[in-house]
KOLBA-796988 format. One record per residue (C-alpha): residue number from 0; residue in one letter; x, y, z. Coordinates in Angstrom, 1 decimal, always signed. Layout:
BEGIN
{num->NUM residuo->A u->X v->Y w->Z};
...
//
This chain:
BEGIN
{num->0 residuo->X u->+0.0 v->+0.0 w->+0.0};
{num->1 residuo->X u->+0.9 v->+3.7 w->-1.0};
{num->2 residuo->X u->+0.8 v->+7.0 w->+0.0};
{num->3 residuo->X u->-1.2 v->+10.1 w->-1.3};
{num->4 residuo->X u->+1.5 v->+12.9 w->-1.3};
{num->5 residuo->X u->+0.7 v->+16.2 w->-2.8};
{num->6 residuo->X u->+3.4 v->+19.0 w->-3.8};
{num->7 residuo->X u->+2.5 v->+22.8 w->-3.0};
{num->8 residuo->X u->+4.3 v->+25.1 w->-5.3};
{num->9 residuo->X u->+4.5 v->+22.0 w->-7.9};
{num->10 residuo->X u->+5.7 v->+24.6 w->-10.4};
{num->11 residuo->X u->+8.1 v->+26.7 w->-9.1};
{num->12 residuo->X u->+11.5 v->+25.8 w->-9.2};
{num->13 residuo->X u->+11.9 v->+22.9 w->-5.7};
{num->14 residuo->X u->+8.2 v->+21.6 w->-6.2};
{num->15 residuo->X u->+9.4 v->+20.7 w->-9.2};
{num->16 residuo->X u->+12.9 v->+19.1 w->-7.9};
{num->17 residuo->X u->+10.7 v->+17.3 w->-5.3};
{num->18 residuo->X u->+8.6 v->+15.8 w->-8.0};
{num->19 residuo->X u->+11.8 v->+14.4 w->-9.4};
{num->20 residuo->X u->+13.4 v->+13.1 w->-6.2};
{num->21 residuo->X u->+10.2 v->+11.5 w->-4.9};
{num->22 residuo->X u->+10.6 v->+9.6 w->-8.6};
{num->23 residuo->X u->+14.3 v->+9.1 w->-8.3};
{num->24 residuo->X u->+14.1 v->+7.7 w->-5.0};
{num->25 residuo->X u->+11.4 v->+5.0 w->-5.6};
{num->26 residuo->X u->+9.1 v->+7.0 w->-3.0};
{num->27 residuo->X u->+6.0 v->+5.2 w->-2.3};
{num->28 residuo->X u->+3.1 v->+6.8 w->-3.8};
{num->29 residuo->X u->-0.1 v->+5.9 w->-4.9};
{num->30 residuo->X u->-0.7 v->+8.8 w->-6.3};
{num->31 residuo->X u->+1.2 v->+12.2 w->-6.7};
{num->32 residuo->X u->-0.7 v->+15.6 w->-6.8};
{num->33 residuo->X u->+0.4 v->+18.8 w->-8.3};
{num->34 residuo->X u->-0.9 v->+21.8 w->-6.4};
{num->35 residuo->X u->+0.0 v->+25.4 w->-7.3};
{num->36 residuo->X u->-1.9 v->+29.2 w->-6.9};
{num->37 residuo->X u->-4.7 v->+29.5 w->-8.4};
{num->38 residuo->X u->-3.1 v->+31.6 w->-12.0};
{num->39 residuo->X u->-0.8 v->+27.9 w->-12.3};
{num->40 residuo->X u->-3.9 v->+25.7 w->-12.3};
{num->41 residuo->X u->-3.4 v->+23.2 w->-15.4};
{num->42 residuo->X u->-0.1 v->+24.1 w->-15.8};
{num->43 residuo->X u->+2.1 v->+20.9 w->-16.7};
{num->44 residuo->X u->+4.6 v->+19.3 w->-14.7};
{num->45 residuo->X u->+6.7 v->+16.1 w->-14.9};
{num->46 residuo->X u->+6.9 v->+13.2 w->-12.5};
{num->47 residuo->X u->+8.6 v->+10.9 w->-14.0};
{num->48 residuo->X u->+7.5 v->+9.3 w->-17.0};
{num->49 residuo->X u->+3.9 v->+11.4 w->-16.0};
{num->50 residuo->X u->+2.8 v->+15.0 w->-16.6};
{num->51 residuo->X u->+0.7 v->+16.3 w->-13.8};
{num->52 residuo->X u->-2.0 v->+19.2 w->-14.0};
{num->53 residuo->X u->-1.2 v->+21.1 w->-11.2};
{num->54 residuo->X u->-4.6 v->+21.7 w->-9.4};
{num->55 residuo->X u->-5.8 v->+24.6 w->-7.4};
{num->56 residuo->X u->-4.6 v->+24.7 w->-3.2};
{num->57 residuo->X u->-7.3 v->+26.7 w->-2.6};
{num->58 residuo->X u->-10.3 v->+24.1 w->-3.9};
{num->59 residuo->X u->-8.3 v->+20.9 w->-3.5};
{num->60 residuo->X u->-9.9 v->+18.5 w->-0.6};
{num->61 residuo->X u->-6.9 v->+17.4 w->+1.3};
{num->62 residuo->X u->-8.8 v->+14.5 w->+2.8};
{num->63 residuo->X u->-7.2 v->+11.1 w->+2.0};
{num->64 residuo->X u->-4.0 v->+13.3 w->+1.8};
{num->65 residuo->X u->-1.2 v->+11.1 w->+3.5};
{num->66 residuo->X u->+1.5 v->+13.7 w->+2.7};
{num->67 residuo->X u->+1.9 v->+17.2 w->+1.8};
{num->68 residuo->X u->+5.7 v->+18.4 w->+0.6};
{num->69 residuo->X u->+5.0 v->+22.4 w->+0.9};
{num->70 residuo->X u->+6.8 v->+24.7 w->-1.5};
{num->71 residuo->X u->+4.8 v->+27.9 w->-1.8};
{num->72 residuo->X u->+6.6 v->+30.2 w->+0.4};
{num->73 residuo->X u->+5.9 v->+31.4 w->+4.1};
{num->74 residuo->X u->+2.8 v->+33.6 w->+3.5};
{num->75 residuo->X u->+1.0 v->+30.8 w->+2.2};
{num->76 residuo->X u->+2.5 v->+27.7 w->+4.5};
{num->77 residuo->X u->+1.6 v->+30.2 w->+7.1};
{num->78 residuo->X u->-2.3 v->+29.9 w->+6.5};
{num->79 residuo->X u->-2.7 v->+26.5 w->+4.7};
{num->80 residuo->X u->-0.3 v->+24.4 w->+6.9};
{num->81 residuo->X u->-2.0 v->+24.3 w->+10.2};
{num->82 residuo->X u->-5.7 v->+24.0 w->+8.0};
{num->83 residuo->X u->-3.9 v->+20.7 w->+6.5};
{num->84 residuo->X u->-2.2 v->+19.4 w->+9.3};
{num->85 residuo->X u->-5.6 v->+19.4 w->+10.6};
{num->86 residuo->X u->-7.2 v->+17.3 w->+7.9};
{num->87 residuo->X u->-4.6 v->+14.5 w->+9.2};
{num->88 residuo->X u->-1.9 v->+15.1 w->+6.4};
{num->89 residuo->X u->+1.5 v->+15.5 w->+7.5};
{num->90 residuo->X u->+3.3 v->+19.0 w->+6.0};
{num->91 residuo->X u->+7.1 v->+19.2 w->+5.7};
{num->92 residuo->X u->+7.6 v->+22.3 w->+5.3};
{num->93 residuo->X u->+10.3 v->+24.1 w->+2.5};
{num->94 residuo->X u->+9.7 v->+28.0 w->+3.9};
{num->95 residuo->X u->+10.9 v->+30.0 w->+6.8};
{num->96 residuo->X u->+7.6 v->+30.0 w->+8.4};
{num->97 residuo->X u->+7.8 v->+27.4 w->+11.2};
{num->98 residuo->X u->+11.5 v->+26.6 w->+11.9};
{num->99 residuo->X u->+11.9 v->+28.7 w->+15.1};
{num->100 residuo->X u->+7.8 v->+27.2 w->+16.2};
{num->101 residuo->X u->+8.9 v->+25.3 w->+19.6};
{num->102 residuo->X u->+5.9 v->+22.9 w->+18.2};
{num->103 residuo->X u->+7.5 v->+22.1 w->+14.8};
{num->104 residuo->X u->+10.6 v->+19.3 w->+14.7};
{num->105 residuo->X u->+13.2 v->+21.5 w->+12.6};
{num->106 residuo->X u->+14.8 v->+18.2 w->+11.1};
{num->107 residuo->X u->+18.2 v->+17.3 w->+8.9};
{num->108 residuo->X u->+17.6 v->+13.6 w->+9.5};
{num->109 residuo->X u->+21.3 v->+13.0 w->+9.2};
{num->110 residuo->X u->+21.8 v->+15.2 w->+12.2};
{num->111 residuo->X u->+18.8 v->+15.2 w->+14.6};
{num->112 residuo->X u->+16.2 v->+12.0 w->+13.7};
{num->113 residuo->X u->+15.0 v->+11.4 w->+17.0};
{num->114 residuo->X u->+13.9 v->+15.0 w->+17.1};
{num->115 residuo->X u->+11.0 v->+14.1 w->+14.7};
{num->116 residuo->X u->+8.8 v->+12.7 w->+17.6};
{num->117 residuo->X u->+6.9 v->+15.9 w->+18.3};
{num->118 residuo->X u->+5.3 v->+16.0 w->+14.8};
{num->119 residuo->X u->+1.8 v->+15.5 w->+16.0};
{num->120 residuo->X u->+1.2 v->+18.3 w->+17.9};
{num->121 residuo->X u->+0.4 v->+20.7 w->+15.0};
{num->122 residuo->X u->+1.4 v->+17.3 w->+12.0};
{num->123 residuo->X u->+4.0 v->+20.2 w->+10.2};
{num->124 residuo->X u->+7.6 v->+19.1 w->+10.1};
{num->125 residuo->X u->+9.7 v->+22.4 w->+9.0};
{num->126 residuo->X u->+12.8 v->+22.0 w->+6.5};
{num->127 residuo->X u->+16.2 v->+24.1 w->+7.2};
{num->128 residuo->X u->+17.1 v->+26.6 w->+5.4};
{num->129 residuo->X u->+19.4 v->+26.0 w->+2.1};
{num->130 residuo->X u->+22.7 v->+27.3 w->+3.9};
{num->131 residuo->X u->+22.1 v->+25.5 w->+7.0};
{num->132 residuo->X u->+20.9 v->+22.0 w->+5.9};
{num->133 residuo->X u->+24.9 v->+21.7 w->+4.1};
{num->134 residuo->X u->+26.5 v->+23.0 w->+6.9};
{num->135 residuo->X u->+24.9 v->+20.9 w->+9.9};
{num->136 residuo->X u->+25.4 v->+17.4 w->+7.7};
{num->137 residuo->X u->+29.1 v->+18.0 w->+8.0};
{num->138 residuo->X u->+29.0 v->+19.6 w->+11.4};
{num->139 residuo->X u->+27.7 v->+16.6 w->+12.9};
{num->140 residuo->X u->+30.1 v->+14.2 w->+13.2};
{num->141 residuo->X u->+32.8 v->+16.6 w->+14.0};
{num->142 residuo->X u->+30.9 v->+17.9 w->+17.2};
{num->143 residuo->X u->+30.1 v->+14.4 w->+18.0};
{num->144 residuo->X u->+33.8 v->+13.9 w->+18.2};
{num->145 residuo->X u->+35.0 v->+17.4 w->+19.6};
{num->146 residuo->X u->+32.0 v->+19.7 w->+20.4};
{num->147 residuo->X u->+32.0 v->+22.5 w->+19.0};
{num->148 residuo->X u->+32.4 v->+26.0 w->+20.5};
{num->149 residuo->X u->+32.0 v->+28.6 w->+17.5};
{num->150 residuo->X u->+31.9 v->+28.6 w->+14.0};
{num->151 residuo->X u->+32.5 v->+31.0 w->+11.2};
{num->152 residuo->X u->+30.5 v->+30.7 w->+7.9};
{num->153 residuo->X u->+31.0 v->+32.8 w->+4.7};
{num->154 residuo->X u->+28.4 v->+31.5 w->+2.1};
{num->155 residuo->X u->+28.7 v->+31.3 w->-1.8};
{num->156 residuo->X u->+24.9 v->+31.2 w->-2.9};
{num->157 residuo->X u->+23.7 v->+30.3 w->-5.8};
{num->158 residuo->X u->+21.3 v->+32.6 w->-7.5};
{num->159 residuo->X u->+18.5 v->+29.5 w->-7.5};
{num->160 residuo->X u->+17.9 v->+30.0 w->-4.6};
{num->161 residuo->X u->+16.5 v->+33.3 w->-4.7};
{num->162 residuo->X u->+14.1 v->+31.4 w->-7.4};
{num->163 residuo->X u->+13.2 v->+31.4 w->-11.1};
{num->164 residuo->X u->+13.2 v->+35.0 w->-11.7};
{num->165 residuo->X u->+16.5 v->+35.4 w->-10.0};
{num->166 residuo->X u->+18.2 v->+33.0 w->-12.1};
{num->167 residuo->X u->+16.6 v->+34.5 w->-15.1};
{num->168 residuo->X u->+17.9 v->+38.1 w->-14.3};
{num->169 residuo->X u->+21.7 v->+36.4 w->-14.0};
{num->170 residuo->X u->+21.0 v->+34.6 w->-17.5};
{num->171 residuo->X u->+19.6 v->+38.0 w->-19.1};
{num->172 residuo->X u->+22.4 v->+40.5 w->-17.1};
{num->173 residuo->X u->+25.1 v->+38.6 w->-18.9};
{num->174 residuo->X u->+23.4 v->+38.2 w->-22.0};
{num->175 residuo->X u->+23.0 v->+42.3 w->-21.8};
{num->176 residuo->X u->+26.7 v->+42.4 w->-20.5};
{num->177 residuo->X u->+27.8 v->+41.2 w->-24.0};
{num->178 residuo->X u->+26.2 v->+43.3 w->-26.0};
{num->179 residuo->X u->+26.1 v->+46.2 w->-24.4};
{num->180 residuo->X u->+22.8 v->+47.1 w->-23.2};
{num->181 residuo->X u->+21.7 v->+48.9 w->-19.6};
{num->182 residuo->X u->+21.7 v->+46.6 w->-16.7};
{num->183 residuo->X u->+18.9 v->+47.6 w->-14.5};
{num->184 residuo->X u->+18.2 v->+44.8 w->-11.2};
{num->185 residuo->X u->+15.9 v->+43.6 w->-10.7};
{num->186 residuo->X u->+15.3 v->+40.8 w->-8.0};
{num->187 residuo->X u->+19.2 v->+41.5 w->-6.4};
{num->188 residuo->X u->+19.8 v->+44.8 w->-5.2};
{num->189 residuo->X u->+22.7 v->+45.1 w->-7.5};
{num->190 residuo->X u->+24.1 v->+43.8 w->-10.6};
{num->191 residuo->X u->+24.5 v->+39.9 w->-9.9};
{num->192 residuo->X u->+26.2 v->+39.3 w->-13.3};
{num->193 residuo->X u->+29.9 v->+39.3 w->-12.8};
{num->194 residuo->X u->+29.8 v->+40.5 w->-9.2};
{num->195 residuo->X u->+29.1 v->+39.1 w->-5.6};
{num->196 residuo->X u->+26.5 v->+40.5 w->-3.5};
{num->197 residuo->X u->+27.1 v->+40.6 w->+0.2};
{num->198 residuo->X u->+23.5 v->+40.2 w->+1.2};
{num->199 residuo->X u->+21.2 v->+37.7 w->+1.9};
{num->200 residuo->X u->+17.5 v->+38.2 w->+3.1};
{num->201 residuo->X u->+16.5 v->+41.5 w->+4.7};
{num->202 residuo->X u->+18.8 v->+43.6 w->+7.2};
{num->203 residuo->X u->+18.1 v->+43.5 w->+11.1};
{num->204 residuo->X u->+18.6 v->+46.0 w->+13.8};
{num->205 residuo->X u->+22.1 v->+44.5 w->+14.2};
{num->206 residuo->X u->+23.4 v->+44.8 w->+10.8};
{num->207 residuo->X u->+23.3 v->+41.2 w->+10.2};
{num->208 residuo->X u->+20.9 v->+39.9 w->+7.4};
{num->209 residuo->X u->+18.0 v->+37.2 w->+8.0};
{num->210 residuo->X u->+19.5 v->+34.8 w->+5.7};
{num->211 residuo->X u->+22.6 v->+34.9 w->+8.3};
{num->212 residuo->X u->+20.0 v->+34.9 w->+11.9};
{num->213 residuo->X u->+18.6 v->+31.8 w->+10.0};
{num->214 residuo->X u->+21.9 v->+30.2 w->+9.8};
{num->215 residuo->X u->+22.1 v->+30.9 w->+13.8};
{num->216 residuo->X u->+19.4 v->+29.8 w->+15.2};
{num->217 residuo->X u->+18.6 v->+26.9 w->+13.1};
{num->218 residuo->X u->+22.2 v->+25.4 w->+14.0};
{num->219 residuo->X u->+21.5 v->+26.0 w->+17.5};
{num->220 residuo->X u->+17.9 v->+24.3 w->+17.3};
{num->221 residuo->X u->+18.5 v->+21.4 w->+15.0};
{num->222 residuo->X u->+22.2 v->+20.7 w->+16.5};
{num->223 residuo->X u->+23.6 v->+22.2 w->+19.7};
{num->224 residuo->X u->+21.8 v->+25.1 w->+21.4};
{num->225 residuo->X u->+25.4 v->+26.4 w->+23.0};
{num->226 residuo->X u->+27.3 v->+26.4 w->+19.5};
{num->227 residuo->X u->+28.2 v->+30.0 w->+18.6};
{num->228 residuo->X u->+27.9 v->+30.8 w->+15.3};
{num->229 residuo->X u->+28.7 v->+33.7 w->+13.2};
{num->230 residuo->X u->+27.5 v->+34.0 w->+9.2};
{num->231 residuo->X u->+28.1 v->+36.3 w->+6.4};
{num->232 residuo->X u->+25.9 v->+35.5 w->+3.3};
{num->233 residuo->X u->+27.3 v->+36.4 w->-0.1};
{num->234 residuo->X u->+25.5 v->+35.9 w->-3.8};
{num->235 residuo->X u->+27.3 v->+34.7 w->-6.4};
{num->236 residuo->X u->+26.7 v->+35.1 w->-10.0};
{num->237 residuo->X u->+26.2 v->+31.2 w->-10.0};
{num->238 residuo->X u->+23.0 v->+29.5 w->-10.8};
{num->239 residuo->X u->+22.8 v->+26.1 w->-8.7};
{num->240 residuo->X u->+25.1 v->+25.0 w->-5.7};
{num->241 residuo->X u->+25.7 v->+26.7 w->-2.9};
{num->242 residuo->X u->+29.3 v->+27.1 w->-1.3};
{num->243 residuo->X u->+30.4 v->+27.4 w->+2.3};
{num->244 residuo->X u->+34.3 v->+28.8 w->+3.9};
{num->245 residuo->X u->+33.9 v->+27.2 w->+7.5};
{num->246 residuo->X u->+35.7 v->+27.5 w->+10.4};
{num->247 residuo->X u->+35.4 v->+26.0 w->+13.4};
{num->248 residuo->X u->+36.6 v->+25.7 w->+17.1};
{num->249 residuo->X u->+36.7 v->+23.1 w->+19.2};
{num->250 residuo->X u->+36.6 v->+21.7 w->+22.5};
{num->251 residuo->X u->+39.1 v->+19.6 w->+21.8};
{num->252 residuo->X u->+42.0 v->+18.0 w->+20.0};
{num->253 residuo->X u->+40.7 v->+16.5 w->+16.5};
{num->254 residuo->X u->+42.8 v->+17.3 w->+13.4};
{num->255 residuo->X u->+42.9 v->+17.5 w->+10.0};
{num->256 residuo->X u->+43.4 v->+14.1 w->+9.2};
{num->257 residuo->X u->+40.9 v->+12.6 w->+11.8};
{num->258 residuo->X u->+38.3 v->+15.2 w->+10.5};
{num->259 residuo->X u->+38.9 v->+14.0 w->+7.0};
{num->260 residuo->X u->+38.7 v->+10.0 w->+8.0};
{num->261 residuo->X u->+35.4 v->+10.2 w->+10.2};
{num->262 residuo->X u->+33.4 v->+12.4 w->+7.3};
{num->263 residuo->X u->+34.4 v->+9.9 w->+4.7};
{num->264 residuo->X u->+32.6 v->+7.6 w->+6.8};
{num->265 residuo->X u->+29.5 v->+9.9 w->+7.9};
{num->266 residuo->X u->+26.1 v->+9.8 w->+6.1};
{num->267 residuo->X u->+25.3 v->+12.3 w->+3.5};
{num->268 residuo->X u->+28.3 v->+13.5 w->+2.7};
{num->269 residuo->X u->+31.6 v->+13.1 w->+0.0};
{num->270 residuo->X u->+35.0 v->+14.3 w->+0.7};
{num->271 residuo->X u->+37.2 v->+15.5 w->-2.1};
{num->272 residuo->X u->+40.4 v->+16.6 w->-0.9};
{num->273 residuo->X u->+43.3 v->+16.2 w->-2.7};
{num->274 residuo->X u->+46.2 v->+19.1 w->-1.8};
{num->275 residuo->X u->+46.3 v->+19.7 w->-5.8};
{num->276 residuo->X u->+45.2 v->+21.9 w->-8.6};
{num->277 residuo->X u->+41.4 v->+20.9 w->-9.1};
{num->278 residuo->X u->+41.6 v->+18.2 w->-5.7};
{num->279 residuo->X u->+38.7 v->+19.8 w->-4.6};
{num->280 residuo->X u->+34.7 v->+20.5 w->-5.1};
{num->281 residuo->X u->+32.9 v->+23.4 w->-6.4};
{num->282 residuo->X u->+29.2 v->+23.9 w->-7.4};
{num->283 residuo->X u->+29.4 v->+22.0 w->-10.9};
{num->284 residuo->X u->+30.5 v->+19.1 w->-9.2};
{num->285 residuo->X u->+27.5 v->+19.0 w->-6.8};
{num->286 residuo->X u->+24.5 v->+20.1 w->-9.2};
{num->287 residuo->X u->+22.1 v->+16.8 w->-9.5};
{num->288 residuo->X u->+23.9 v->+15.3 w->-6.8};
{num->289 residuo->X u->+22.6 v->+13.7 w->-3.5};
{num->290 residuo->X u->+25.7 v->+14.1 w->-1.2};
{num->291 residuo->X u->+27.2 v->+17.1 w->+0.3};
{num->292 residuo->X u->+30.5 v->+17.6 w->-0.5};
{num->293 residuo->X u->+33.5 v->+18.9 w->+1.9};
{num->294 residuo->X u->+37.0 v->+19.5 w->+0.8};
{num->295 residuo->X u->+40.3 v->+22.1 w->+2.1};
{num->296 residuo->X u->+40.0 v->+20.3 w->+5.6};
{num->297 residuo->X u->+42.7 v->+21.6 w->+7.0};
{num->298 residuo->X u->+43.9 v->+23.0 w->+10.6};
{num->299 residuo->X u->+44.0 v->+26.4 w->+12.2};
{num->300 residuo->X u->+47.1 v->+27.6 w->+13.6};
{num->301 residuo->X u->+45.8 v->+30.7 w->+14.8};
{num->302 residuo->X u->+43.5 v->+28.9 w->+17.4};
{num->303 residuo->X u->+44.6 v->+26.0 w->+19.7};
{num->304 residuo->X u->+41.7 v->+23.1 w->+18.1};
{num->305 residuo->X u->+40.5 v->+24.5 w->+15.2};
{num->306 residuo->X u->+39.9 v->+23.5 w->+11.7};
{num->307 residuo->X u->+38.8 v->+25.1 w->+7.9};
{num->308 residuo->X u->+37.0 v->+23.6 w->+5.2};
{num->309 residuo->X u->+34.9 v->+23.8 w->+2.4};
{num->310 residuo->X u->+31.5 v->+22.8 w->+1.6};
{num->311 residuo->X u->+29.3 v->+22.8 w->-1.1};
{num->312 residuo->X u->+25.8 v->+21.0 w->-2.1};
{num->313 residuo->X u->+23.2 v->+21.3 w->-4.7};
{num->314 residuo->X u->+20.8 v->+23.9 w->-3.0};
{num->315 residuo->X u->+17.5 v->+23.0 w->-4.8};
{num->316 residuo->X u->+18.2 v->+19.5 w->-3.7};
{num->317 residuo->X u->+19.9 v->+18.9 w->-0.2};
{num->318 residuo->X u->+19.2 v->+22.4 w->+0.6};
{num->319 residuo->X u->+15.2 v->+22.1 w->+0.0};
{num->320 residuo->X u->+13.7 v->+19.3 w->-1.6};
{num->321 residuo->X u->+15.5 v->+16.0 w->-0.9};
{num->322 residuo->X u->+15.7 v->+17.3 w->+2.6};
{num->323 residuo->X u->+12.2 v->+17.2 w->+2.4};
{num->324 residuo->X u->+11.8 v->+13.9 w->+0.9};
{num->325 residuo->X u->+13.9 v->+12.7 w->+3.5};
{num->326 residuo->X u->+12.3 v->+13.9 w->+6.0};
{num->327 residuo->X u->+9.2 v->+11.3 w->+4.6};
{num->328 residuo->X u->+11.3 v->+8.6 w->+4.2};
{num->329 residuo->X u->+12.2 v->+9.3 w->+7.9};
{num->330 residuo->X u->+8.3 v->+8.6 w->+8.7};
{num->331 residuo->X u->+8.1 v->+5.8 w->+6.4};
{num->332 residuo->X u->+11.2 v->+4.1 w->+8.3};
{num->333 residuo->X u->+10.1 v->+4.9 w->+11.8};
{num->334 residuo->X u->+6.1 v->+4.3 w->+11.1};
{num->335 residuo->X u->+4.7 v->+7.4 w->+11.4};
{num->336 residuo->X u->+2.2 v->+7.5 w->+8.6};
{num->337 residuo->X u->-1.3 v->+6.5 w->+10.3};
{num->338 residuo->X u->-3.1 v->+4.8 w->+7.0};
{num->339 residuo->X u->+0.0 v->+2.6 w->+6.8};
{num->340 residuo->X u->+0.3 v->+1.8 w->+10.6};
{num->341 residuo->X u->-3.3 v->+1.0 w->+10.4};
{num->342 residuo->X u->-2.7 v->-1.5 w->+7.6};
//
């Protein structure tokens, strides 16, 4: 027996990468519904060998609904999670909205599975952030074998996840670039072609951007609420694959080459680190891929157990929707889906 899952935001750009992971990975569904607003209804869009006609949110009956993989933004998880949670459905979550909820598990379930036992209380399971979902897969381990004191992040992110329309203003900027004409932006609040943008979200009080709180307090909820951590988020003219310069304190002793050994061996993630020209990962490496990949592991010397590195992972896909899809397969492993205990 098989689950009914439906997508929210089946269109944009993740609903549509979770349409393809939930194919890729063999996820049990009896049937898959497209969902989008109400100017996307019959709008086509592919799951695997299918096309789905994605069906209005607003008229669609969710009962029956095992599943609900939510990709519509905060506004509108905001209103139509709890109404669906309600119905019985379980919501994971892609946006912002409920992360920080003290009723919602916040879960990376390479990092924190257990934490998934409170999903009942409202049935919405909230997905990490892009930036953070890399960076706690490889943090992991390393605090299990260290703990971790503080950690300084400078993100490389790709301009997908921003959106379609951001990735269409990097495409069109460098097509105007060549030939010429006036650059006016758009989505970023500068040119994105050719440049890097040291902004992420909106600005705070404290001069540091959303995009970086996020980064903060998701660590601290999903991994260890006494880490200290620090972010700067950068966009980069780049369109999938986010980056990551880490460093990190410790505790205590653990160096390079026992940081290197015990990720090799972790879940979720790929090291590539040779000490040569090109012995390392970058964001065209990682596009399509499942894994999140580390490389530069190397120590600190200005710090008595510290250690630098570099990660990167496909944004659309650990960063949002196989997260997501994880997250189910999570349920499905522990028994959490009611029609299926029932059976």
């Amino acid at each position: 027996m098989g689950l009914r899952v439906a997508v929210v935001g089946a269109t944009g750009t993740v609903g549509r990468e979770m349409l393809t992971i939930l194919e890729e990975r063999l996820f049990p569904a009896d049937e898959v519904i497209a969902l989008a607003s109400r100017r996307s209804v019959g709008k086509e869009v592919s799951y695997g060998d299918k096309t789905l006609k994605s069906k209005d949110l607003e008229t669609f009956d969710f009962t029956g609904v095992d599943l609900v993989l939510m990709s519509a933004g905060g506004a509108v998880s905001k209103e139509w999670s709890p109404k669906i949670g309600a119905t019985g459905a379980v919501v994971i979550d892609n946006s912002s909205a409920w992360r920080m909820d003290p009723r919602v598990p916040l879960i990376v379930p390479e990092v924190n599975p257990d934490a998934i036992a409170g999903y009942d209380k409202l049935n919405i399971i909230a997905n990490p952030n892009c930036s953070t979902a890399q960076l706690v897969v490889a943090l992991k381990p390393l605090h299990d074998r260290a703990k971790i004191k503080r950690v300084v992040v400078a993100t490389y992110q790709s301009v997908s996840g921003a959106g379609r329309e951001a990735m269409d203003e990097l495409w069109n900027q460098t097509k105007k670039l060549y030939v010429g004409d006036e650059i006016v932006p758009e989505q970023f609040p500068k040119q994105i072609a050719f440049n890097v943008i040291p902004h992420g979200g909106d600005f705070m009080d404290d001069g540091y951007t959303t995009e970086e709180w996020k980064m903060e307090v998701e660590t601290k909820k999903i991994l260890d609420p006494k880490i200290k951590l620090t972010a700067t988020s950068v966009r980069v003219p780049v369109f999938v694959g986010h980056s990551e310069a880490v460093n990190i304190e410790f505790e205590n002793e653990i160096t390079a080459d026992e940081a290197r050994e015990l990720l090799r061996e972790s879940p979720g993630l790929m090291v590539i680190d040779k000490h040569e020209d090109g012995g390392y990962a970058t964001p065209l490496d990682c596009v399509g891929e499942f894994a999140t990949f580390v490389s530069r592991i190397r120590e600190d010397h200005t710090i008595e157990h510290g250690l630098s590195m570099w990660i990167v992972s496909d944004n659309l896909r650990k960063g949002a929707a196989l997260n997501a899809v994880q997250i189910a397969e999570l349920m499905l492993n522990k028994g959490l889906f009611k029609r299926l205990r029932a059976a």
